[in-house]
C-alpha positions as a printed NumPy array, in Angstrom:
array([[-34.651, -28.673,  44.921],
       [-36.74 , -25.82 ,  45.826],
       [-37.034, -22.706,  43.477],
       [-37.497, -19.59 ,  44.709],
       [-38.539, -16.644,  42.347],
       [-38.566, -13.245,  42.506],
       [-37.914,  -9.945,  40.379],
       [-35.204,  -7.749,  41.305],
       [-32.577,  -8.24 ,  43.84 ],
       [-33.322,  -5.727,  46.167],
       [-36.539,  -8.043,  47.349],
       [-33.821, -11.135,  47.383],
       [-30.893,  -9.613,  48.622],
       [-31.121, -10.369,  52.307],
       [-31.684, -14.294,  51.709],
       [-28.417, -14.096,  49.855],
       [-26.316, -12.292,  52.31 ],
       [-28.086, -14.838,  54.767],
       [-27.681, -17.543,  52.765],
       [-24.544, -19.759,  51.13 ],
       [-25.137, -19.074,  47.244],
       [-22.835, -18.705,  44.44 ],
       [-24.022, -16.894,  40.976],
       [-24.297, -18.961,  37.921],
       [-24.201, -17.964,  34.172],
       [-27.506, -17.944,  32.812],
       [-28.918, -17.079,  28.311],
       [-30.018, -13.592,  29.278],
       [-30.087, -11.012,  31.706],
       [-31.934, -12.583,  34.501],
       [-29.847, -14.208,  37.282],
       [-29.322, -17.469,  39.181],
       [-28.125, -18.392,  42.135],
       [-27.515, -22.281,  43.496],
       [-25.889, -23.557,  46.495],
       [-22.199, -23.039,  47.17 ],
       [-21.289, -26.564,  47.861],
       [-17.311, -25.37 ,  48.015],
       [-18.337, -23.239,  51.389],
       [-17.443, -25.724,  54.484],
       [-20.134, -23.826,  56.663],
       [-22.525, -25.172,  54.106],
       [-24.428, -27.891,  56.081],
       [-27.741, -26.221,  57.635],
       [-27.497, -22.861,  56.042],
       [-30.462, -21.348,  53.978],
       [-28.54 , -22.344,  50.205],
       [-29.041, -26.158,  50.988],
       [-31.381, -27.26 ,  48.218],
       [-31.951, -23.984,  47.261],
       [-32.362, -22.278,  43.824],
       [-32.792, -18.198,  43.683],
       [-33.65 , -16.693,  40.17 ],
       [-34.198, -13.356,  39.726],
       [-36.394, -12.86 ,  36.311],
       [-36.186,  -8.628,  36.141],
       [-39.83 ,  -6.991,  36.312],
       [-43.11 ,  -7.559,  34.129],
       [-44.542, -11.234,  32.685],
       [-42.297, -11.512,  29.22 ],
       [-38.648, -11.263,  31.587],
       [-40.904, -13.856,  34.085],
       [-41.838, -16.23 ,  31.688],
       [-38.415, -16.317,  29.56 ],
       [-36.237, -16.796,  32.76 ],
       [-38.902, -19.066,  34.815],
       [-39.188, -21.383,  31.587],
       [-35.104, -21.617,  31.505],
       [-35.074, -22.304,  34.9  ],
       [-37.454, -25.194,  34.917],
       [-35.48 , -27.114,  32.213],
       [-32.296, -26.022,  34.295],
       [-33.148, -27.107,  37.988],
       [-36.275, -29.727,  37.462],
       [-37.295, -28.199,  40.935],
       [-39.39 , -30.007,  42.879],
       [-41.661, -27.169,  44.333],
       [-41.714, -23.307,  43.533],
       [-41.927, -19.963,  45.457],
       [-42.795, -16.715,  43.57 ],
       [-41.991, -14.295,  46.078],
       [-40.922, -10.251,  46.604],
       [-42.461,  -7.14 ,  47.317],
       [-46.132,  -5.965,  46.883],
       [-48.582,  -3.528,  47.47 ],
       [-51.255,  -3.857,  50.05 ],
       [-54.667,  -3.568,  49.344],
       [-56.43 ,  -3.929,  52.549],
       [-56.652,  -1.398,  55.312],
       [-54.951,  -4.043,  57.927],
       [-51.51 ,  -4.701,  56.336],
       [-48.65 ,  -2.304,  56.967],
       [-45.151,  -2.72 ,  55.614],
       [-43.189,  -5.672,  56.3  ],
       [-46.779,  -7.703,  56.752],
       [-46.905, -11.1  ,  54.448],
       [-49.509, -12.04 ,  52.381],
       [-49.81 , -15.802,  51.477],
       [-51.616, -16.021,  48.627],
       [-54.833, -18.534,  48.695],
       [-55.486, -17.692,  45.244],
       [-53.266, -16.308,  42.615],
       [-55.912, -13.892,  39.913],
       [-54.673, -12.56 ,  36.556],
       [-55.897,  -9.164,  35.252],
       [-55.051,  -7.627,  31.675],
       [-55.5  ,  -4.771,  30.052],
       [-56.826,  -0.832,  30.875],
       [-57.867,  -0.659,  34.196],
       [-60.772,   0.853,  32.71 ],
       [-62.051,  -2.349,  31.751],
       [-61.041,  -4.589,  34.59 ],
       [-64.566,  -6.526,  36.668],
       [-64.654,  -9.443,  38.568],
       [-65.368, -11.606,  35.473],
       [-62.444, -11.127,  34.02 ],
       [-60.49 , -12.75 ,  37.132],
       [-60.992, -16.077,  35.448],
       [-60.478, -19.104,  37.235],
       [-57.48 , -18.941,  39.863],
       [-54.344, -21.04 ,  40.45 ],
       [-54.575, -22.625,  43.223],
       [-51.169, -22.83 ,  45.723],
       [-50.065, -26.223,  47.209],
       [-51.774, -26.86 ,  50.686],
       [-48.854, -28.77 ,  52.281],
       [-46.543, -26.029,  50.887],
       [-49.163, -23.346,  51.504],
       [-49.218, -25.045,  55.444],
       [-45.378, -25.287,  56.109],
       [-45.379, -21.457,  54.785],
       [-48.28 , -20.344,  57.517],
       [-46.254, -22.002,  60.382],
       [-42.835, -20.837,  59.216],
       [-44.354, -16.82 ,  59.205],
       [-46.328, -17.606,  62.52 ],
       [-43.064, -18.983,  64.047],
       [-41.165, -16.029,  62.772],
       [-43.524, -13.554,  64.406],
       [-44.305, -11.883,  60.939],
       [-47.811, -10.011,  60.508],
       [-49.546, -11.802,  57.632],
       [-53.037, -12.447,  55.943],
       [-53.959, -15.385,  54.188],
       [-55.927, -13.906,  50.59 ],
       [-55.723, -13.54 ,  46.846],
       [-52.419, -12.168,  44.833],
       [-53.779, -10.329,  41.752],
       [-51.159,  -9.791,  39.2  ],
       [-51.592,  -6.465,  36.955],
       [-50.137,  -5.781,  34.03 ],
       [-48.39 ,  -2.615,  35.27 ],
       [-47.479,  -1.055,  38.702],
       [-50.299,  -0.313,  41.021],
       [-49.587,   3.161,  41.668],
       [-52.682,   4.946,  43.011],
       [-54.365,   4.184,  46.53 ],
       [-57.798,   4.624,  44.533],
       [-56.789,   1.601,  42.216],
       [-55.378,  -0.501,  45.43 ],
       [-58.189,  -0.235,  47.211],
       [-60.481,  -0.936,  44.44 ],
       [-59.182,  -4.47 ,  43.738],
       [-59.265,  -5.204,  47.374],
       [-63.095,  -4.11 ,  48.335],
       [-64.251,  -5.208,  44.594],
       [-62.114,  -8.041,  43.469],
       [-61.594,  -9.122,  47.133],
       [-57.527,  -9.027,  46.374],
       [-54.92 ,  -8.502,  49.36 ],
       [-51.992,  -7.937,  47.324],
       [-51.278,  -6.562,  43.623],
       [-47.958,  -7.519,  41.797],
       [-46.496,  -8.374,  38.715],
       [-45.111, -11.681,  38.11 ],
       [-46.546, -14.415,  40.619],
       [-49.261, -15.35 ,  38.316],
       [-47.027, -16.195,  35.428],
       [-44.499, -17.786,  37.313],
       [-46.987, -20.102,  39.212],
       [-48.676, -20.932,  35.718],
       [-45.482, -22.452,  34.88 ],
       [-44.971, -23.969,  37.535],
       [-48.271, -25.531,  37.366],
       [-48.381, -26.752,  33.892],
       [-45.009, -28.39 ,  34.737],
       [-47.216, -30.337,  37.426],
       [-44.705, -28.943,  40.288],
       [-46.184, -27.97 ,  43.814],
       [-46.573, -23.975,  43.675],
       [-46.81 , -21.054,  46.231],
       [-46.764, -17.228,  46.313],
       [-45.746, -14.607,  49.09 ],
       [-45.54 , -10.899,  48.869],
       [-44.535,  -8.649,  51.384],
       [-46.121,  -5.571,  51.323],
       [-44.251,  -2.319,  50.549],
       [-46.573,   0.326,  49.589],
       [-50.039,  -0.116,  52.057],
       [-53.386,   0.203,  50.406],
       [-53.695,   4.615,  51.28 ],
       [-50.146,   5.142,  49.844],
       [-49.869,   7.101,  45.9  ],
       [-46.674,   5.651,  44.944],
       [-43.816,   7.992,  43.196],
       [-43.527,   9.   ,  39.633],
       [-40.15 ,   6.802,  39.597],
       [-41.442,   3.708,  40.335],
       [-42.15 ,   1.629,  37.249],
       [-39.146,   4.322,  35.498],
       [-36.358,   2.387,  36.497],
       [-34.516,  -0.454,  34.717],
       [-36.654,  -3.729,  34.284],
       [-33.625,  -5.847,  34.689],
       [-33.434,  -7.705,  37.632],
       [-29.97 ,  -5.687,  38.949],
       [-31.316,  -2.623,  37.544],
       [-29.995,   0.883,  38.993],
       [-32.229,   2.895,  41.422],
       [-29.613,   6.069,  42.349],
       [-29.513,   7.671,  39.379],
       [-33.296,   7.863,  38.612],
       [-34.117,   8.965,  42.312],
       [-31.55 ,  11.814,  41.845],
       [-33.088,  13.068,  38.589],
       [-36.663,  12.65 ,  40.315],
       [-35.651,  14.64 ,  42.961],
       [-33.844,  16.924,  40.64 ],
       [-37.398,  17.608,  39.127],
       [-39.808,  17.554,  42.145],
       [-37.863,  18.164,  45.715],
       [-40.802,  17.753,  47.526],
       [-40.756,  14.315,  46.556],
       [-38.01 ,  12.911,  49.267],
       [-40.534,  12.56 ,  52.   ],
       [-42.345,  10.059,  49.888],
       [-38.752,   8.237,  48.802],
       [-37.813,   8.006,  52.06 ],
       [-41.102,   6.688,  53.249],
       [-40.868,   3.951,  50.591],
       [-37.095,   3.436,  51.372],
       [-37.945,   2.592,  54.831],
       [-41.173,   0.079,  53.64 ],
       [-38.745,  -1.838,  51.422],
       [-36.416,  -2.314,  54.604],
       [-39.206,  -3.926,  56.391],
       [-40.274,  -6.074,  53.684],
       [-36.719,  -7.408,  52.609],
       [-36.365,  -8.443,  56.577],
       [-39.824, -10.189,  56.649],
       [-38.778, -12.166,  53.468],
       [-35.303, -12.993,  54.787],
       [-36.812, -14.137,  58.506],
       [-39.59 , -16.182,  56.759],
       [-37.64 , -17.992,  54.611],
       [-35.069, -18.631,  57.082],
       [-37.78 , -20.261,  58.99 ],
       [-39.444, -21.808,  56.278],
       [-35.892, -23.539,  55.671],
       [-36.123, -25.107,  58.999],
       [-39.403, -26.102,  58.774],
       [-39.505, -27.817,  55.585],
       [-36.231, -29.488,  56.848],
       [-37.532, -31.029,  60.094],
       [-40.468, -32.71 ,  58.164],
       [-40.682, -35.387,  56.398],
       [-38.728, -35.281,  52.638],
       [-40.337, -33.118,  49.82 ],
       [-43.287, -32.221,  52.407],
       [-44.783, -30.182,  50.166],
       [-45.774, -32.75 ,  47.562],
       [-48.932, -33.1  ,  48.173],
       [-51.664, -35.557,  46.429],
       [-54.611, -32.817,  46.213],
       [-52.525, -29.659,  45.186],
       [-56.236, -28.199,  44.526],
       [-57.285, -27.012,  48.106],
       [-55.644, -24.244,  49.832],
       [-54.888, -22.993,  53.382],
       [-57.892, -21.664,  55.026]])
């Protein structure tokens, strides 16, 4: 079985309503999604051999729901995916970045250099391959570079563009690493994807990183009472409304496509006997 990963379910909701999933009970608040083996239009559809868990933001939610679902579904390869911000002047919203390297940072900002990167996690090449030629064949804008997961939302451009001209980053998030550590100490094939939201110029909102942590957690209410407070602000909402369209449709369209592609090859393609060299 494959495992994909994300957050919330706004970055996973278009793979559902694509896909042929049913929602299982799961120890906590984060949520799970397998196949719906009872649907007859099952055969070929994005839920075969598909697992979709959705942890909730930040690395404690991450870790407690990617540990459960290790134990639960014994997958054979991962996929952290779901939005990001950009951190290079050439992606715009909707682009994909496939990570090469997945970086940890912890911590103030204040104190964050390239030494305390550490050593990456490298992504499975054969998964890391069938995910270039699934996001080529879909006609997706990508770049192939290093995820860094922070601690906290990247909200400022001045602190996106920092990690990508100093730490060489393309994309900043918040669970990937984690998730992929797991993953890797299990000894299970591994890969990250991001699709960028907020591109490497863009300040984000007061609101983001205010709303509930929970993977189903409500958005209206808070963007009301932001507005409420600063009415010049629905420019910006709607700017980042419209971003998070385009990303949700790249994610849906590449995984689509990476469905067929990791169908038509040979079984469990992305096992791979040197999981230590990625995609260049």
């Amino acid at each position: 079985m494959l495992l994909l990963v994300a957050a919330l379910s706004e970055e996973a909701s278009g793979l559902l309503r694509t896909g042929r999933f049913q929602q299982i009970e799961t120890p906590d608040d984060f949520v799970a999604y397998v196949p719906d083996t009872g649907r007859s239009d099952q055969d070929h559809a994005l839920g075969t051999g598909i697992a979709i868990v959705l942890t909730g933001t930040g690395r404690e939610r991450a870790t407690a729901a990617m540990s459960w679902a290790l134990e639960q579904f014994q997958p054979e390869a991962v996929i952290s995916f779901g939005f990001g911000g950009g951190t290079m002047d050439t992606l715009q919203p909707g682009d994909l970045v496939l990570g090469t390297r997945l970086f940890r940072l912890d911590g103030s900002p204040f104190y964050w250099d390239e030494e305390q990167l550490g050593d990456p996690l490298i992504p499975d090449r054969d998964l890391l391959r069938a995910a270039r030629n699934a996001v080529e064949i879909a006609g997706i804008d990508f770049e192939l570079g290093p995820i860094v997961n922070l601690p906290s939302v990247a909200k400022t451009a001045g602190m996106k563009r920092w990690i990508g001209q100093e730490l060489d980053g393309a994309a900043v998030e918040m669970e990937s690493f984690v998730v992929c550590e797991l993953a890797a100490d299990a000894g299970i094939p591994f890969a990250a994807v991001r699709a960028v939201v907020d591109t490497v110029e863009m300040d984000l909102p007061a609101l983001v990183g205010q709303v509930d942590q929970a993977p189903s957690g409500g958005r209206i209410i808070p963007a009301i009472k932001h507005l409420a407070r600063n009415p010049f602000a629905l420019r910006s909402l709607t700017r980042l409304g419209r971003a998070a369209g385009k990303a949700r449709r790249s994610l849906t369209d590449f995984f689509l496509e990476l469905s067929a592609e990791l169908d038509a090859g040979p079984e469990a393609r992305w096992r791979s006997s040197d999981t230590q060299e990625a995609v260049t």
